[in-house]
Backbone as ProteinMPNN parsed JSONL, in Angstrom:
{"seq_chain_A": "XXXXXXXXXXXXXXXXXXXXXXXXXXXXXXXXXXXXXXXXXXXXXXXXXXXXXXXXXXXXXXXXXXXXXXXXXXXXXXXXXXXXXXXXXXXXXXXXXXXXXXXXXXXXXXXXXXXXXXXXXXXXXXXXXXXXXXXXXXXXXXXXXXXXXXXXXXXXXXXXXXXXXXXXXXXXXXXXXXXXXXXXXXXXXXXXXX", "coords_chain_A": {"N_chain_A": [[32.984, 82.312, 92.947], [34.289, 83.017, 89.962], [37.941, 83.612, 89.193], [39.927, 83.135, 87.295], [41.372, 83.253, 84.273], [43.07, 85.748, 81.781], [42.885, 88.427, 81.723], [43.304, 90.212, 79.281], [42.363, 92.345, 77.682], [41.868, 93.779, 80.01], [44.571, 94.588, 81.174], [45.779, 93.711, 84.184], [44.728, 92.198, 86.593], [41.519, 91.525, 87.019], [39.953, 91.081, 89.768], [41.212, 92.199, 91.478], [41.839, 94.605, 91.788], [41.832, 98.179, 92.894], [39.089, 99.504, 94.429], [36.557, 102.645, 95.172], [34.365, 102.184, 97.546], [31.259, 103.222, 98.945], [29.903, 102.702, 102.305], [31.244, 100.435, 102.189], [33.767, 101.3, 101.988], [37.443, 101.422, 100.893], [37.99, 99.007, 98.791], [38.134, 96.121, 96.567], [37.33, 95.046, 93.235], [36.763, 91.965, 93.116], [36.51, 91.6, 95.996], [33.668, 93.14, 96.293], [32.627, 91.47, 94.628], [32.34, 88.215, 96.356], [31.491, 89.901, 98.628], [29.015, 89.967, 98.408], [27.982, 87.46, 96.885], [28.23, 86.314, 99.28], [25.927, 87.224, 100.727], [23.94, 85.976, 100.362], [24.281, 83.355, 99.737], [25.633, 80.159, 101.261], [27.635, 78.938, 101.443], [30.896, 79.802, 99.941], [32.533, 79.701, 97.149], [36.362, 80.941, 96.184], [37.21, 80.397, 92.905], [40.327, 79.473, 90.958], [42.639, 82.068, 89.731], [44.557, 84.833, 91.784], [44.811, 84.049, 95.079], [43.169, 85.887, 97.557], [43.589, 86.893, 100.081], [41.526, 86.22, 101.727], [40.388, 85.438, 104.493], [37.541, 84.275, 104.856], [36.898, 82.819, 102.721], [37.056, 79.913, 100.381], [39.718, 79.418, 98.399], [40.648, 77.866, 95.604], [42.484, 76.303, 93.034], [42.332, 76.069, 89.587], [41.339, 73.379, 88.041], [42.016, 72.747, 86.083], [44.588, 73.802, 84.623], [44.525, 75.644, 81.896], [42.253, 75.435, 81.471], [39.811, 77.439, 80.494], [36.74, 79.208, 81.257], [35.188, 77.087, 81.188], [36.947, 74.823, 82.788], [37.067, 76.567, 85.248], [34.327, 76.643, 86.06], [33.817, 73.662, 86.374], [35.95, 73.575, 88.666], [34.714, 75.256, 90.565], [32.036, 73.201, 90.797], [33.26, 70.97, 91.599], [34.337, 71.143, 94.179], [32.115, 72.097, 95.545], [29.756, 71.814, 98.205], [27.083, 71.95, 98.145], [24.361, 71.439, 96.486], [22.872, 73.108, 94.947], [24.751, 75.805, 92.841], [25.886, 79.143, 92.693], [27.323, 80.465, 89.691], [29.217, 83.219, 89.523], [31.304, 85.839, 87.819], [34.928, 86.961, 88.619], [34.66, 90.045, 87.747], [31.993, 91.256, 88.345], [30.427, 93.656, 89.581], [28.292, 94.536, 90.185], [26.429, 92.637, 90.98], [23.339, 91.254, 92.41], [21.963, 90.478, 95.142], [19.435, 90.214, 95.288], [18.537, 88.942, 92.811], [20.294, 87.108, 92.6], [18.939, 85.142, 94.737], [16.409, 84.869, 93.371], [16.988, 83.385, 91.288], [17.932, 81.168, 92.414], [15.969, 79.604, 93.412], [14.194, 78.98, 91.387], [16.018, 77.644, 90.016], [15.411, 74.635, 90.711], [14.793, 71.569, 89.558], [16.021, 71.803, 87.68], [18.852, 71.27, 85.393], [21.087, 73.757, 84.966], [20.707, 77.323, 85.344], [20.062, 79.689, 83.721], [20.008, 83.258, 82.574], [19.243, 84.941, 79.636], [20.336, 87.125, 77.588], [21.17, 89.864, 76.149], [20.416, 89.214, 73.913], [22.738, 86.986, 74.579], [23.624, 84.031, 75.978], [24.256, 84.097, 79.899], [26.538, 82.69, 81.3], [28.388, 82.878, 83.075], [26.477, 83.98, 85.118], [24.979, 82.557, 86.464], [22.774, 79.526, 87.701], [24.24, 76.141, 88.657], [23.919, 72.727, 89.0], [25.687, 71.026, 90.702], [25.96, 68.154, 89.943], [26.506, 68.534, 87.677], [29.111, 68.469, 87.45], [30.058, 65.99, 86.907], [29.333, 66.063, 84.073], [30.676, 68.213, 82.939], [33.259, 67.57, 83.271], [33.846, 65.679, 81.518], [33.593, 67.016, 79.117], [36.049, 69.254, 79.306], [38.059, 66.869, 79.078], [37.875, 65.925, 76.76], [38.838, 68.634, 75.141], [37.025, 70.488, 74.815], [36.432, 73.948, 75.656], [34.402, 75.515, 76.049], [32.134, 77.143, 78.307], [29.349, 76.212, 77.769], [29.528, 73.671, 76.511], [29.286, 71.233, 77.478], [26.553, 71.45, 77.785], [24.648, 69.998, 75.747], [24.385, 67.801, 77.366], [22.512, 67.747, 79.592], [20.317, 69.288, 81.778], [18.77, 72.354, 81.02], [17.069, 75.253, 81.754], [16.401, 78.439, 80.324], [16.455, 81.591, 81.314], [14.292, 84.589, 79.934], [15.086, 87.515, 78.078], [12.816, 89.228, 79.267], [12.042, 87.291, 81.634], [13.488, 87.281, 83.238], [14.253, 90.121, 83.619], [12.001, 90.841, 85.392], [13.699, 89.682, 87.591], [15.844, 91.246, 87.612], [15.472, 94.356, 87.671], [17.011, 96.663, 87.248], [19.009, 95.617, 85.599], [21.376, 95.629, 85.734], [23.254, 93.576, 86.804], [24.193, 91.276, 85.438], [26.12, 92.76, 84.272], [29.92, 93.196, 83.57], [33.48, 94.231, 84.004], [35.397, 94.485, 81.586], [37.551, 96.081, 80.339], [39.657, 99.171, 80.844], [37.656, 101.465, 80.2], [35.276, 100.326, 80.694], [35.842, 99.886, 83.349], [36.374, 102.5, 84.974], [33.59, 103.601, 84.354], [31.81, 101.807, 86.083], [33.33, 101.644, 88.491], [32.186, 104.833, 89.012], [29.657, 104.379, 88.903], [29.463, 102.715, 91.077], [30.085, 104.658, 92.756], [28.016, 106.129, 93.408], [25.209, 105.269, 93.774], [22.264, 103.959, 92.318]], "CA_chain_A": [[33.482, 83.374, 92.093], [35.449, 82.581, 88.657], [38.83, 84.747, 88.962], [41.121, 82.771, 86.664], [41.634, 84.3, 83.029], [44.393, 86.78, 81.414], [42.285, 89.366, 81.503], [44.267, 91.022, 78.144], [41.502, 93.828, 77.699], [41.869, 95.177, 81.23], [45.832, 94.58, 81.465], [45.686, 93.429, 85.366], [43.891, 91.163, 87.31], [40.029, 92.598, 87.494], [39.5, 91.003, 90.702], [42.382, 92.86, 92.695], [41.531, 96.255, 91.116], [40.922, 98.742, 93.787], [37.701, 100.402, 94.146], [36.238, 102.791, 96.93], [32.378, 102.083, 97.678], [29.999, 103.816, 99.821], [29.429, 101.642, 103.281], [32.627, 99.627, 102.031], [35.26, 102.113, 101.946], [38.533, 101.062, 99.883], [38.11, 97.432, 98.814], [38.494, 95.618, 95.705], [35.785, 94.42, 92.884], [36.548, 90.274, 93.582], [35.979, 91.367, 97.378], [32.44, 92.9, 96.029], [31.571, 90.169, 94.368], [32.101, 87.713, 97.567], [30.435, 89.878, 99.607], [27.368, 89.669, 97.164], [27.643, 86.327, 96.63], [27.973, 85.819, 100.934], [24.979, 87.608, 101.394], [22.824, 84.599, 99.573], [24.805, 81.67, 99.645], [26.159, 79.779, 102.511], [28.961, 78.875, 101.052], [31.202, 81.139, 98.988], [34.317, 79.773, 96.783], [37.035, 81.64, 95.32], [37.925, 79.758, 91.997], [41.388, 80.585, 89.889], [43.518, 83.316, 89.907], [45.556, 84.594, 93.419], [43.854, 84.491, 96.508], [42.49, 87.542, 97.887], [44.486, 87.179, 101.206], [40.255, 86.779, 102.476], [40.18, 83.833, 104.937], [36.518, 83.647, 104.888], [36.326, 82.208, 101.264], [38.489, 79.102, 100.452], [40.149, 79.457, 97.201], [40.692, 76.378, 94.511], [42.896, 77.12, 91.697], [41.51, 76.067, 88.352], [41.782, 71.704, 87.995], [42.503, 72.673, 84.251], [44.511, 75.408, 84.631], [44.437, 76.16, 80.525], [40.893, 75.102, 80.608], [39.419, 78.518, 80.248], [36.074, 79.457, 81.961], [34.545, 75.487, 81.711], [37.329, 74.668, 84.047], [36.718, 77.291, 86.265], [32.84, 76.063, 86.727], [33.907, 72.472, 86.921], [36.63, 73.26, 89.5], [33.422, 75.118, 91.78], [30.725, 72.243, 91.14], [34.024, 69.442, 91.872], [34.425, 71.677, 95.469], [30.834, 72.619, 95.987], [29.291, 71.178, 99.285], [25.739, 72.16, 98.265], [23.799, 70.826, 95.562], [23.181, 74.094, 93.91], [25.92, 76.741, 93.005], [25.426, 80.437, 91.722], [28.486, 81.072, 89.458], [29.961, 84.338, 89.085], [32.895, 86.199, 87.136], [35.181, 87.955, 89.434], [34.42, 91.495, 87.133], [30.908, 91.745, 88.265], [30.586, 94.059, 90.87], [26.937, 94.889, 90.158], [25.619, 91.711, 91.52], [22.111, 91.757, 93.173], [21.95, 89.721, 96.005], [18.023, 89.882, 95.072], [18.552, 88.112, 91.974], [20.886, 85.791, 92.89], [18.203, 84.366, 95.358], [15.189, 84.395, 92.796], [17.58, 82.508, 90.577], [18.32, 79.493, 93.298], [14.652, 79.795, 93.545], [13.814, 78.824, 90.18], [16.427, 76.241, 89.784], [14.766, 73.694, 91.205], [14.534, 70.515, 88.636], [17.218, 72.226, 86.113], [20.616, 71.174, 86.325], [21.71, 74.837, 84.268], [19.734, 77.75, 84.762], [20.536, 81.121, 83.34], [19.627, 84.256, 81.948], [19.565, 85.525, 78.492], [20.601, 89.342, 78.17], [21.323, 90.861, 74.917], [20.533, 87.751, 73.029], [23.32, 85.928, 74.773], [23.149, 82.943, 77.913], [24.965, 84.453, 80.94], [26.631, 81.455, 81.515], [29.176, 83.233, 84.374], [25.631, 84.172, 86.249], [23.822, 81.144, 87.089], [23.216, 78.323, 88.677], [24.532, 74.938, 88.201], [23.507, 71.771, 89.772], [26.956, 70.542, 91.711], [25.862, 67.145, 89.345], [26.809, 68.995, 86.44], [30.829, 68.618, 87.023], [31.053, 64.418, 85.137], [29.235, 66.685, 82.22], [31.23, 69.347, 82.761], [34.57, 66.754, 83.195], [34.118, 65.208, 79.889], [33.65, 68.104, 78.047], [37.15, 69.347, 79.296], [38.541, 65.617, 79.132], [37.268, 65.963, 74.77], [39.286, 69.215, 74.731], [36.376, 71.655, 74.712], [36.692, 74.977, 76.543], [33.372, 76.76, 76.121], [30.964, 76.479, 78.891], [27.952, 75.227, 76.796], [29.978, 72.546, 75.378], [28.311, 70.173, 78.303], [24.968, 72.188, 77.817], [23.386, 69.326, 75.363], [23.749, 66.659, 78.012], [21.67, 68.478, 81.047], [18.513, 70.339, 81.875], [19.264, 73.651, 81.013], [16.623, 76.516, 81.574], [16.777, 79.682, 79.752], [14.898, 82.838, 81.718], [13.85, 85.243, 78.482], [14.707, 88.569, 79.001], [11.224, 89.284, 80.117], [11.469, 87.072, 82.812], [14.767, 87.782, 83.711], [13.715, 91.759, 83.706], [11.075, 90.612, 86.436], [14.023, 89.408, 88.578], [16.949, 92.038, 87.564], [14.835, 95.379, 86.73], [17.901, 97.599, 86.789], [19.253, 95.342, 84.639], [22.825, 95.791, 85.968], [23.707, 92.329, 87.721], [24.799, 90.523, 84.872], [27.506, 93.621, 83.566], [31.236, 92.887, 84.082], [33.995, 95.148, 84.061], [36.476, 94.243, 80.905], [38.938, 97.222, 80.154], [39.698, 100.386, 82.177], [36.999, 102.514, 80.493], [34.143, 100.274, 81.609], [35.891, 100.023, 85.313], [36.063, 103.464, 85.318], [32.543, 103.873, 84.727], [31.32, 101.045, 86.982], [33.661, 102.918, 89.87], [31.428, 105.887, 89.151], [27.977, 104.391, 89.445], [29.188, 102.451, 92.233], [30.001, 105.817, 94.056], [26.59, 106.912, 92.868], [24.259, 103.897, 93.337], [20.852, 104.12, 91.595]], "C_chain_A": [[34.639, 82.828, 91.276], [36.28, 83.878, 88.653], [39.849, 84.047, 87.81], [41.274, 83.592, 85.227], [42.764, 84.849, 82.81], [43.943, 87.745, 81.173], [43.467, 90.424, 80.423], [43.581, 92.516, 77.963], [42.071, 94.779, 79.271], [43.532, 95.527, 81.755], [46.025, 94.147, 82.901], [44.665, 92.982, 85.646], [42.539, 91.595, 87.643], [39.827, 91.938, 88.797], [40.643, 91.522, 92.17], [41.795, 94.093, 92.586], [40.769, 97.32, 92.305], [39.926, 99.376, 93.343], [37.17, 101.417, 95.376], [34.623, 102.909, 96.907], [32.173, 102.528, 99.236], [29.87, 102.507, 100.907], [30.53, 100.277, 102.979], [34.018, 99.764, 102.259], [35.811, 101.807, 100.33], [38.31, 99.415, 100.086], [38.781, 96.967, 97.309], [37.093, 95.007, 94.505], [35.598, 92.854, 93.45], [36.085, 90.454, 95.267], [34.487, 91.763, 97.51], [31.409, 92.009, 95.589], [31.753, 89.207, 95.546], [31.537, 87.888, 98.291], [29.101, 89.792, 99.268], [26.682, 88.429, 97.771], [27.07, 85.634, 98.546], [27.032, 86.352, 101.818], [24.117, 86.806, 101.631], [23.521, 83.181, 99.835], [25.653, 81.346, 100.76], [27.181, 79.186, 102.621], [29.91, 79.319, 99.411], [32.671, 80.291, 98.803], [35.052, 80.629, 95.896], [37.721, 81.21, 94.534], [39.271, 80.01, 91.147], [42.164, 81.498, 90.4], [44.147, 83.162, 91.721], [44.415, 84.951, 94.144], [44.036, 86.051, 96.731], [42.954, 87.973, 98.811], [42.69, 87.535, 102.026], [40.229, 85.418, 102.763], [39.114, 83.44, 105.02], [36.121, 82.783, 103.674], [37.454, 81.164, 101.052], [38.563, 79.328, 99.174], [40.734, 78.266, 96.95], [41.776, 76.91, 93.436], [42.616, 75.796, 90.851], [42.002, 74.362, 88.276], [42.339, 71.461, 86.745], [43.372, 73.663, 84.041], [44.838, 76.341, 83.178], [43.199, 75.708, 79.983], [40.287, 75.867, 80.456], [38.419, 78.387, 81.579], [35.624, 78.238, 82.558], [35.692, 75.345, 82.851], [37.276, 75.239, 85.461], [35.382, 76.77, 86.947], [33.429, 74.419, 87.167], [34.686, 72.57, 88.664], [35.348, 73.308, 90.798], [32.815, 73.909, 91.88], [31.969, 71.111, 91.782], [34.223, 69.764, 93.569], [33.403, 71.9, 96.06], [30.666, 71.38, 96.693], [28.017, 70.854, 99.216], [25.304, 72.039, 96.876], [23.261, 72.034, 94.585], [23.838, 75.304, 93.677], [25.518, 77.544, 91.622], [26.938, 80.592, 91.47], [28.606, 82.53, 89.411], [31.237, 84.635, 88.45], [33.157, 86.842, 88.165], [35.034, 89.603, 89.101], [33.178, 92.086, 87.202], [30.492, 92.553, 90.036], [29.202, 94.818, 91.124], [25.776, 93.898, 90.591], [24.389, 91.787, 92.637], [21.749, 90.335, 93.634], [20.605, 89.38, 95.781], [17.872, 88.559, 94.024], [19.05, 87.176, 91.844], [20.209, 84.312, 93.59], [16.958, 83.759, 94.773], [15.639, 83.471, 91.726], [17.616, 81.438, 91.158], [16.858, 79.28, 93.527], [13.915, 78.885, 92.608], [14.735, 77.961, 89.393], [15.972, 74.853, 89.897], [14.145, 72.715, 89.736], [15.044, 71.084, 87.503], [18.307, 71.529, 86.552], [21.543, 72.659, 85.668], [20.459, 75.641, 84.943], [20.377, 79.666, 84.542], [20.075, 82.453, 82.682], [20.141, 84.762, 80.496], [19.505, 87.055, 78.306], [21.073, 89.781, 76.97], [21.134, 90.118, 73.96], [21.427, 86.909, 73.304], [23.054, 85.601, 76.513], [24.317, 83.336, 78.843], [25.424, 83.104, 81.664], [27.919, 81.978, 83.204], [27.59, 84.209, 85.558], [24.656, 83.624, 86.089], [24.392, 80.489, 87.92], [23.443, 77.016, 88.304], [24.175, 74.126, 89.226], [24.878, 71.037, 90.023], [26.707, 68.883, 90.471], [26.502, 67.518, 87.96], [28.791, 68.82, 86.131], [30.947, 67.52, 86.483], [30.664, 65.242, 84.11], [30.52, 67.501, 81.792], [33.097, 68.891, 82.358], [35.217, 66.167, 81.889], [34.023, 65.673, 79.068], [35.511, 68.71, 77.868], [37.945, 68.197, 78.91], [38.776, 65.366, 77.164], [38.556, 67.261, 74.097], [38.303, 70.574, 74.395], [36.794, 72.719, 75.91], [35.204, 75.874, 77.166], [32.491, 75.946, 77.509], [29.87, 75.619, 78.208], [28.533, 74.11, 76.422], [29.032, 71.285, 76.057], [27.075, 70.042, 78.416], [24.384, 70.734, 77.635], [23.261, 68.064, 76.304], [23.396, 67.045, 79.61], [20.951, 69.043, 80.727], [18.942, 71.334, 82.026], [17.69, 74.43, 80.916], [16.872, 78.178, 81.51], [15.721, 80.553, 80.366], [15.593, 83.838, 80.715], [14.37, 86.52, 79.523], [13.655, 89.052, 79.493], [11.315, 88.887, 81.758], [12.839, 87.636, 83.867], [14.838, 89.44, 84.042], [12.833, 91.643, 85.19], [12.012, 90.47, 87.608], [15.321, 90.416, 89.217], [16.194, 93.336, 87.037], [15.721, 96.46, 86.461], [18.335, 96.726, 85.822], [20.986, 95.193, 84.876], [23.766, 94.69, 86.658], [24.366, 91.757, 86.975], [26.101, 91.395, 84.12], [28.631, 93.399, 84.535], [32.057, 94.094, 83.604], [35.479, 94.381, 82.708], [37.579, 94.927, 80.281], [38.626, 98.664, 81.395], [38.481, 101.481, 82.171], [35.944, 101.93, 81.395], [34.311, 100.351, 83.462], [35.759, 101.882, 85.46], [34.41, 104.147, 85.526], [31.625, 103.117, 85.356], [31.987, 101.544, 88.413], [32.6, 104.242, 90.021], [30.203, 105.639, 89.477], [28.495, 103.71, 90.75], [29.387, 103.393, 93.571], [28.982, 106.329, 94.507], [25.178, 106.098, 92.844], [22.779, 104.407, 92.831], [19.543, 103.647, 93.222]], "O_chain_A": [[35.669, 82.324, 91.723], [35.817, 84.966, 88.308], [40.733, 84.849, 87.509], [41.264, 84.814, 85.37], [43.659, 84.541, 83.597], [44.507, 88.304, 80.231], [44.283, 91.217, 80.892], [44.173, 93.588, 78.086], [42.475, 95.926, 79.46], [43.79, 96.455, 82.521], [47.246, 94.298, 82.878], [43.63, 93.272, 85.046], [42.46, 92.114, 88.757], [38.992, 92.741, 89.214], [40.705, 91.223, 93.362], [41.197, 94.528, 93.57], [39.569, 97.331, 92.58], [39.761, 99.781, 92.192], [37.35, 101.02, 96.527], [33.922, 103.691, 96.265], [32.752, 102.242, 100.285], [29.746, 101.376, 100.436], [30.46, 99.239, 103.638], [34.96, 99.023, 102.535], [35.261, 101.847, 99.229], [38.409, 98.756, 101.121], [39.861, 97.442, 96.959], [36.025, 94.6, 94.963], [34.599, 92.493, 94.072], [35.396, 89.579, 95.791], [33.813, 91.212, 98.38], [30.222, 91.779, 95.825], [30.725, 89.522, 96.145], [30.929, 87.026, 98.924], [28.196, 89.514, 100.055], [25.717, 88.208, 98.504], [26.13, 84.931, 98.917], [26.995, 86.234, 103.042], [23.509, 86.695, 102.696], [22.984, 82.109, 100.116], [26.389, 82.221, 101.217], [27.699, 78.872, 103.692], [29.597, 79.156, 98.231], [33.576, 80.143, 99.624], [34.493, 81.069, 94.891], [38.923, 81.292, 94.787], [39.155, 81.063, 90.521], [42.284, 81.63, 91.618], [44.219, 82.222, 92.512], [43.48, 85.737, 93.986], [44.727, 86.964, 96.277], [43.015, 89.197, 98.926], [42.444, 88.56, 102.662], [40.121, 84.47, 101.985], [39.065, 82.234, 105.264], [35.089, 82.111, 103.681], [38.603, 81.39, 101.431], [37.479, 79.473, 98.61], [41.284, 77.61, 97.834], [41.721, 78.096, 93.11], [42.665, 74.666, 91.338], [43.199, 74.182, 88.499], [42.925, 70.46, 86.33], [43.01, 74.521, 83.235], [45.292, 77.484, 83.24], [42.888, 75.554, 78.802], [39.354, 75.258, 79.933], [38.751, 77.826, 82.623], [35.55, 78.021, 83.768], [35.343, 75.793, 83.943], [37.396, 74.628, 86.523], [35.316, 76.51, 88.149], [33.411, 74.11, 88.358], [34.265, 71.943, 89.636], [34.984, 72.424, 91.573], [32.926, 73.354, 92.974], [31.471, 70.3, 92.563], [34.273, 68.779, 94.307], [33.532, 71.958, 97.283], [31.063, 70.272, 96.332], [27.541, 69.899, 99.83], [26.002, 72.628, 96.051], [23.268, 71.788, 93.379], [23.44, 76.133, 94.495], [25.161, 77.258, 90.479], [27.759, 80.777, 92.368], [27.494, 82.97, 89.116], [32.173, 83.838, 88.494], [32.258, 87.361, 88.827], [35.244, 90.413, 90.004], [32.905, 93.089, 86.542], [30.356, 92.077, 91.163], [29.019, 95.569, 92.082], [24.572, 94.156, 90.593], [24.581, 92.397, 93.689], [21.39, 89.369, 92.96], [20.36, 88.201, 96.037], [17.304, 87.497, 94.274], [18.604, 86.275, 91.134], [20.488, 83.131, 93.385], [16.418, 82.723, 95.162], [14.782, 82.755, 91.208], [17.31, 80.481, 90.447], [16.812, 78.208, 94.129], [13.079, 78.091, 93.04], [14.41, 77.55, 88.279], [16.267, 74.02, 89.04], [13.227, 73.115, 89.021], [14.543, 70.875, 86.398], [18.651, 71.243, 87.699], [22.749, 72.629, 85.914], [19.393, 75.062, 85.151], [20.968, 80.458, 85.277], [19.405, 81.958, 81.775], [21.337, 84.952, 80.277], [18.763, 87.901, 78.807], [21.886, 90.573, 77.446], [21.791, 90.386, 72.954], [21.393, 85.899, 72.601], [22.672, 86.182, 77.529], [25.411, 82.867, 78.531], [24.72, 82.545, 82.505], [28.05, 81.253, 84.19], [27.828, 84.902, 86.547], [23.584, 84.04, 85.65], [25.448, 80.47, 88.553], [22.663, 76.668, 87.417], [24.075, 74.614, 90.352], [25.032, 70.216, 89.119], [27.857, 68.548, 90.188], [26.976, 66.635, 87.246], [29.471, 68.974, 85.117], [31.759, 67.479, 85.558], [31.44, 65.324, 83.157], [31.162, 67.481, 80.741], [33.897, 69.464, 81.617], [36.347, 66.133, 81.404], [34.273, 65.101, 78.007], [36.152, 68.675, 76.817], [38.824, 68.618, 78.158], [39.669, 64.763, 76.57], [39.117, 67.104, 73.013], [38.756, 71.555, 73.806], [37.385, 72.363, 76.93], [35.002, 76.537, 78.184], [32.272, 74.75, 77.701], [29.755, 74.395, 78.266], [27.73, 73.397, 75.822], [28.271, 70.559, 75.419], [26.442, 69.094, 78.883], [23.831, 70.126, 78.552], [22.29, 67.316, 76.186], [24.001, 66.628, 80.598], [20.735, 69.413, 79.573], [19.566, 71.559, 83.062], [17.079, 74.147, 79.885], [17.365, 78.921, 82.359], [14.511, 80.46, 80.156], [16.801, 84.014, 80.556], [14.293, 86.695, 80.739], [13.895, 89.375, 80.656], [10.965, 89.543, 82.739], [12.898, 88.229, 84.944], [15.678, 89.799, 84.867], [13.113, 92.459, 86.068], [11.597, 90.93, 88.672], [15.741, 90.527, 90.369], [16.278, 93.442, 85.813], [15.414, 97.241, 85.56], [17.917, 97.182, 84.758], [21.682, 94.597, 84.053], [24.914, 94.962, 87.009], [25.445, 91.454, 87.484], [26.961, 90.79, 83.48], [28.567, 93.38, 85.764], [31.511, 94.934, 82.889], [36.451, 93.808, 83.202], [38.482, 94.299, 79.728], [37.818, 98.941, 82.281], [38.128, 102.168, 83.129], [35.584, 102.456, 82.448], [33.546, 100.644, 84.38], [34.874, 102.334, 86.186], [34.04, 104.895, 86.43], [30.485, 103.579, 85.319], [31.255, 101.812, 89.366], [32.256, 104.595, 91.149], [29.561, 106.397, 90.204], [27.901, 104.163, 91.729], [29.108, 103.203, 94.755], [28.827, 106.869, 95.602], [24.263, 106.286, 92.042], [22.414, 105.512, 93.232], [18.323, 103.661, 93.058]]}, "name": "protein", "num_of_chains": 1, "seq": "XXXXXXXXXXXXXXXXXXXXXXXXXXXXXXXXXXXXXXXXXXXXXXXXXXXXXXXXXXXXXXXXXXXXXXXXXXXXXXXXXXXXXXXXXXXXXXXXXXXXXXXXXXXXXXXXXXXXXXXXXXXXXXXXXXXXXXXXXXXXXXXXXXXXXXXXXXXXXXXXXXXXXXXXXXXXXXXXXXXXXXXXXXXXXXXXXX"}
């Protein structure tokens, strides 16, 4: 999970931000996304920003720490144990443990693989191949920030929305929470789940 940022839209840290969920109680969204992510994956880091004060997840802070999001992925793949790693933003608290798994699924001989969703590549929900941090190193090392910047030298697969619909049919896994109205109305469906 990528927490680092200045989140300026939401004014405070989106991954502290209380929340109260059904079969959760009072938690936090960054502690939804962990438990997401620790449903599927067998090892769960917490990149950036302040720890969560959650000893099951080890937290990294950022190896760039003005490298934007790319540093955030590099720092995971430079810590990752396991050869393929599902990123996340800490603002996604709609994550579907389903999809997360048909994604690591369908990695296999990519070193990127991600979903396209409104016409753009969900580059904070995929998976990266742990090989991807020298790309990812010398992109930061050049002075780039954007994720993609490392894209053209790796195997990147793009799932269409189509196929990506097949694996997310609500459709709600890849939405993040970036100012107060959308948390407010991501608190409400998550009181209300579909």
């Amino acid at each position: 999970m990528l927490a680092g940022g200045q989140s300026r839209r939401m004014g405070q840290d989106k991954s502290r931000m209380a929340i109260d969920v059904p079969n959760l109680g009072e938690t936090t969204v960054g502690q939804i996304v962990l438990n997401s992510l620790g449903s599927v994956c067998q090892e769960v880091l917490h990149i950036g920003g302040q720890p969560l004060g959650d000893e099951l997840h080890a937290h990294h802070p950022d190896a760039f720490p003005d490298g934007g999001a790319l540093a955030g992925v590099y720092t995971a793949l430079h810590h990752a144990t396991h050869d393929y790693v599902f990123i996340a933003g800490c603002d996604m608290p709609f994550l579907d443990p389903h999809a997360i798994a048909a994604m690591l699924d369908l990695a296999t001989d990519y070193d990127v693989t991600l979903p396209i969703v409104d016409g753009r590549a969900q580059t904070l929900h995929s998976v990266y191949r742990a090989s991807c941090a020298a790309a990812a190193l010398r992109a930061l090392e050049s002075g780039r920030r954007r994720i993609i910047a490392f894209f053209p030298d790796v195997r990147v697969r793009e799932l269409s929305p189509s196929e990506f619909a097949a694996i997310d049919p609500t459709g709600r896994s890849t939405r993040n929470v970036n100012n107060p109205e959308e948390f407010a109305r991501a608190a409400a469906a998550l009181r209300s789940p579909i």
